[in-house]
N, C-alpha and C positions, 0 to 999 in steps of 0.2 A: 890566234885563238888557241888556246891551251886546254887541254881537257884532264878533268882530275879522275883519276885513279884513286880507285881501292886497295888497300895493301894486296891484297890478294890479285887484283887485276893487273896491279906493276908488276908482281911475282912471274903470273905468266906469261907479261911480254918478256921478261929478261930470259924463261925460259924460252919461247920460241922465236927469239931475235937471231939467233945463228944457224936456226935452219933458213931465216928468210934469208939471211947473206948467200945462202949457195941457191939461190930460186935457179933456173935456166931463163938463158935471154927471152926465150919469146913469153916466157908468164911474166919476167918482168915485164917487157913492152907492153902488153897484153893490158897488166893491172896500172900502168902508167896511161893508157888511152882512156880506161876506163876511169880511172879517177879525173883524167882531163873534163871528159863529158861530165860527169856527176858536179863539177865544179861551173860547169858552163851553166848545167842546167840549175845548179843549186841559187846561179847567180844572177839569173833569169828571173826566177822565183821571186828572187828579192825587190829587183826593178819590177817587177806586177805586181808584187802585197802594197807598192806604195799609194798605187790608186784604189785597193783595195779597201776597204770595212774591214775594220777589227776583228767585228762580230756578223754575223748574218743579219738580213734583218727580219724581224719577226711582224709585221705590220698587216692586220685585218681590215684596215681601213677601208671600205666601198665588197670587200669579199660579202660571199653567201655566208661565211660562218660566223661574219661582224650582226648579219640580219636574226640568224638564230641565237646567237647570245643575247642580242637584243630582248627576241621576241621572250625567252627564257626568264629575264629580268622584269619584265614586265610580267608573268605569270605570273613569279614570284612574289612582286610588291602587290597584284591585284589579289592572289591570295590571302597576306597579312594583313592588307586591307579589311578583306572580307571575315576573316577570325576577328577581327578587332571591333567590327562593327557588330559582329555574332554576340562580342562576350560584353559590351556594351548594350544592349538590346538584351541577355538574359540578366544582366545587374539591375536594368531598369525594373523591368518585369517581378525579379525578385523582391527589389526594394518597394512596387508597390503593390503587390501581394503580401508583403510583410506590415506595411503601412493597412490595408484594409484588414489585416488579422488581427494588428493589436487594438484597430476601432471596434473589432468584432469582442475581442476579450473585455474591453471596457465595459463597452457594453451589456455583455454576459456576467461581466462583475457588479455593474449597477444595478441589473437585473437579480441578480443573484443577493444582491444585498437588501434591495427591495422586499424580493420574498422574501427573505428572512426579516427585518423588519417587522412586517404585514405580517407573519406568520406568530413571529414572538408576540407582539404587542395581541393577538388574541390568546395567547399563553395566557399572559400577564392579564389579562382582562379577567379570563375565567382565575386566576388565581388569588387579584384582586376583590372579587364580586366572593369568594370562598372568606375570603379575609372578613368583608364586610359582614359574613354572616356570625362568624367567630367572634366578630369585637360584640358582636349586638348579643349575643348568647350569654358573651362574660358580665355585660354590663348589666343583665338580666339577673344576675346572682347574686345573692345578701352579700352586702359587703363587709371586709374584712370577716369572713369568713373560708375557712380553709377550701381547697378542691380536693372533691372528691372523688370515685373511682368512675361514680355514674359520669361527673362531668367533666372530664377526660376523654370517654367513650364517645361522649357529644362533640366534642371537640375535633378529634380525631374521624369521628364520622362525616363532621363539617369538614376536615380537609383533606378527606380523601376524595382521587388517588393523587391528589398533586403531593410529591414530597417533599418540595420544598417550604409546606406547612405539615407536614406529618410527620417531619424526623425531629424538627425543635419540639414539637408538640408530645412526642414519646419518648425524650431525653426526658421530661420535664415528669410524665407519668410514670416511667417505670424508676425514676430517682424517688419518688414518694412512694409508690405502692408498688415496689418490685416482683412481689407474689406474683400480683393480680395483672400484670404488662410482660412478663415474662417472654411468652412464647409469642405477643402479638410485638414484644420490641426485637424476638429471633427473625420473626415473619419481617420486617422492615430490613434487618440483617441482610436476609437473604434476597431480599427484594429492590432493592434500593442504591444506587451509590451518593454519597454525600457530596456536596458541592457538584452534580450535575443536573440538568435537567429534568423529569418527568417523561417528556416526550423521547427524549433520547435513550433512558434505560430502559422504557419499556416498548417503545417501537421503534427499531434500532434495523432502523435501511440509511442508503445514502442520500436520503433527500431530506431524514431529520434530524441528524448527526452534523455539525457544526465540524467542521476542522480541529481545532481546539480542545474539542471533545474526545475525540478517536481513542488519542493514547492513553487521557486518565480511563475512557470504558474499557478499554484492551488490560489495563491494571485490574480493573474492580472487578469485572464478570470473574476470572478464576478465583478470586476472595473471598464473594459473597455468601460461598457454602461454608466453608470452614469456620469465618465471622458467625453464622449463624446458628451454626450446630450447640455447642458449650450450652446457650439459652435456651434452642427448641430438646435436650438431654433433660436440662438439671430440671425444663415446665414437667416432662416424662415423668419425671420421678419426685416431683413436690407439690406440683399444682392441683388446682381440684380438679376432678373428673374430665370436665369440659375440654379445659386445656391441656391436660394433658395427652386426650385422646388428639387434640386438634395437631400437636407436635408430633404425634405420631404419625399421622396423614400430611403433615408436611416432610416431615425423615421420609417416608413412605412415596410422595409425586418425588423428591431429590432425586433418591434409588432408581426412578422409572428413568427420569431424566438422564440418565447414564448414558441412554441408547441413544439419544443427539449426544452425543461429545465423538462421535462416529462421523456423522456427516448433517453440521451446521449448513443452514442455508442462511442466503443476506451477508449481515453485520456481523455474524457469529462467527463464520467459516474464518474469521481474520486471526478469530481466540483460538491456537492449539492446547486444548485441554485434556489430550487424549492421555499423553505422558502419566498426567496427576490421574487418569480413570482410577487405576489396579489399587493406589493408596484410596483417594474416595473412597470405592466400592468396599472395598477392607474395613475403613473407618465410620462409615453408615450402616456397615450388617452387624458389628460390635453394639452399635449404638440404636438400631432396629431391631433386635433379637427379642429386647424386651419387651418391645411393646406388643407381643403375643398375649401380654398378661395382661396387658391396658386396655386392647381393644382384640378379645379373641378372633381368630378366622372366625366367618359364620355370623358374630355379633351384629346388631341392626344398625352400629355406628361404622363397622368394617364394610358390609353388605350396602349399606345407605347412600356411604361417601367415599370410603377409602378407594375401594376397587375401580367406583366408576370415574373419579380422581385419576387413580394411577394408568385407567385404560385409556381417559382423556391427556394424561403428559408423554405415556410412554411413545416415542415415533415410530417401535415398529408395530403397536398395535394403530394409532393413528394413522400411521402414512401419511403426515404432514399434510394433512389436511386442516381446511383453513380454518377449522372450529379447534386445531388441535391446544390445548394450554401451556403454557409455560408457566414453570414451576416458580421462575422466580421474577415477577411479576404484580407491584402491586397492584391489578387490576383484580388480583383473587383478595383484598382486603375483609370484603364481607365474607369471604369464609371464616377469617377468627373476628369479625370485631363482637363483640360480645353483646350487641344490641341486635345483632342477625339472629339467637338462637333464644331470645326471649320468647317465652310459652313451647318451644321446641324441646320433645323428650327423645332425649339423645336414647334412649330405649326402644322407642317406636322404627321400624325401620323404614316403614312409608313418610314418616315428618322427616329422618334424615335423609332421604332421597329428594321428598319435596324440595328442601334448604337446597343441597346441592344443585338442582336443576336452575334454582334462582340465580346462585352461587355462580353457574356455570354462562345462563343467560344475560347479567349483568357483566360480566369478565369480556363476554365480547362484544357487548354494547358499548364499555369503554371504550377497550380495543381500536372499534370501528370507527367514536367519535373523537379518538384522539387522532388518529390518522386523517381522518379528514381535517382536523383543526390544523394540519402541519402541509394540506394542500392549496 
């Protein structure tokens, strides 16, 4: 058996090789007995490792600690057992609570499509039945002969407030007799969106608002003043008396109307209108200013209609109260249609209060029976 050396380990035996030559006898003897035994015993060792294992052995077979590894594995798999049956058991559950939610939405949508349905189709009944009144009135008139201002106002009186006959029907009047339709084609203006419903721009909650609808009325409500003003200015200053005064009490509930663009309720609160207030406001006291000359403070058409008009639109003299009016609303129609103030002297201050009352009584009899027509 040869043992290898380190350069350094040869080094030092060659260094202390000639001290171990002069040892004295008895350490040599000494280190001579001692190596003898180390060799016996080292050679003992050898003859016992042959019956010996390599390795020790490691074996838990029938031990207590074979029984708790056991018992340990089995916790384990009875655990992920029990998660697996958990998350199987909340899938189910999920899946059919999801299954009885979208029979529920179905349903809700059939329902929901139902009422609409059933709700339109008396739309369409009362708009129909308006219709039918309209073609009989035409066919009642000399033929080929032209239309006139009176039978315009018949017309238009036939279809209101639905406007889906009273915007074709006021294209058609104020392209003939623009004087005379002026301020009642401003009053549509302002009152009206085209290509929507009736029911929708004028009673505008979630239960008569069509989806569909939402975004074009979210467009048209901030327009309908500005669309309307240029007509209810230039009735101000060219029309005769009547309507001119009438543009001025419409400029006039606009203005009131100010104080909702603060805090809409319903369908409105969705429109932010507030930004546009400061220009409005600017752009209707320009175009307000004059009508001091039109319809004095004090006058029996101011005192009659204007005031109690603008105390009925303004919110904070109303407090949104449920008789409160909205400005822009054709249910206020018979305030200009021009067959409301036949025999009416716009002088008197008791006949323009009478009108209004009517004015005002009618506005929420629609109101009421359009809302119910949309239940």
């Amino acid at each position: 058996m040869f043992t290898k050396y380190t350069p350094i380990g040869l080094g030092l035996l060659l260094l202390f090789g000639s001290q171990m030559v002069h040892a004295d006898t008895l350490e040599g003897y000494q280190n001579s007995t001692t190596r003898q035994q180390i060799e016996r015993m080292d050679e003992q060792s050898r003859l016992n490792a042959k019956d010996t294992p390599n390795s020790p052995s490691t074996g838990i077979q029938g031990s207590a600690l074979e029984g708790q590894l056991n018992r340990l594995r089995a916790e384990q798999e009875a655990e992920q057992e029990a998660k697996a049956a958990t998350a199987a058991k909340n899938q189910a559950e999920l899946e059919a609570r999801w299954a009885r939610e979208s029979v529920r939405m179905r349903e809700e949508a059939a329902l929901t499509d139902t009422v609409r349905a059933t709700t339109r189709a008396r739309e369409l009944q009362q708009i129909e039945s308006r219709q039918v009144s309209m073609r009989a009135y035409i066919n009642s008139l000399p033929a080929n002969t032209p239309m006139t201002i009176a039978n315009y106002d018949q017309l238009l009186d036939l279809a209101a407030p639905w406007s889906e006959l009273m915007l074709p029907m006021i294209e058609l009047a104020y392209r003939d007799y623009p004087q005379a339709f002026v301020v009642r084609y401003g009053f549509l203006k302002l009152s009206t969106c085209s290509g929507l419903r009736t029911v929708a721009v004028a009673v505008p909650n979630q239960q008569t608002i069509y989806d569909e609808e939402r975004k074009p009325l979210e467009e048209c409500y901030p327009q309908q003043l500005s669309a309307a003003l240029p007509y209810l200015d230039y009735a101000r200053q060219y029309a005769d008396p009547l309507d001119a005064a009438l543009a001025c009490a419409l400029m006039a509930g606009a203005h009131a109307d100010l104080a909702a663009f603060d805090s809409r309720s319903g369908f409105d609160a969705l429109i932010d209108v507030r930004p546009m207030r400061p220009r409005i406001a600017t752009w209707l006291n320009k175009r307000s200013l004059p009508c001091e000359a039109v319809v004095p403070t004090g006058s029996p058409f101011h005192t009659g209609l204007i005031e109690p008009f603008v105390r009925d639109v303004d919110a904070r003299a109303s407090g949104y109260r449920w008789d409160r009016v909205t400005i822009n609303s054709q249910f206020l129609w018979s305030m200009v249609a021009r067959t409301s103030w036949v025999g009416v002297d716009i002088k008197d201050p008791q006949a323009v209060a009478s009108l209004y009352s009517k004015v005002k009584a009618q506005y929420l009899a629609l109101h009421e029976n359009m809302f119910r027509l949309t239940r």
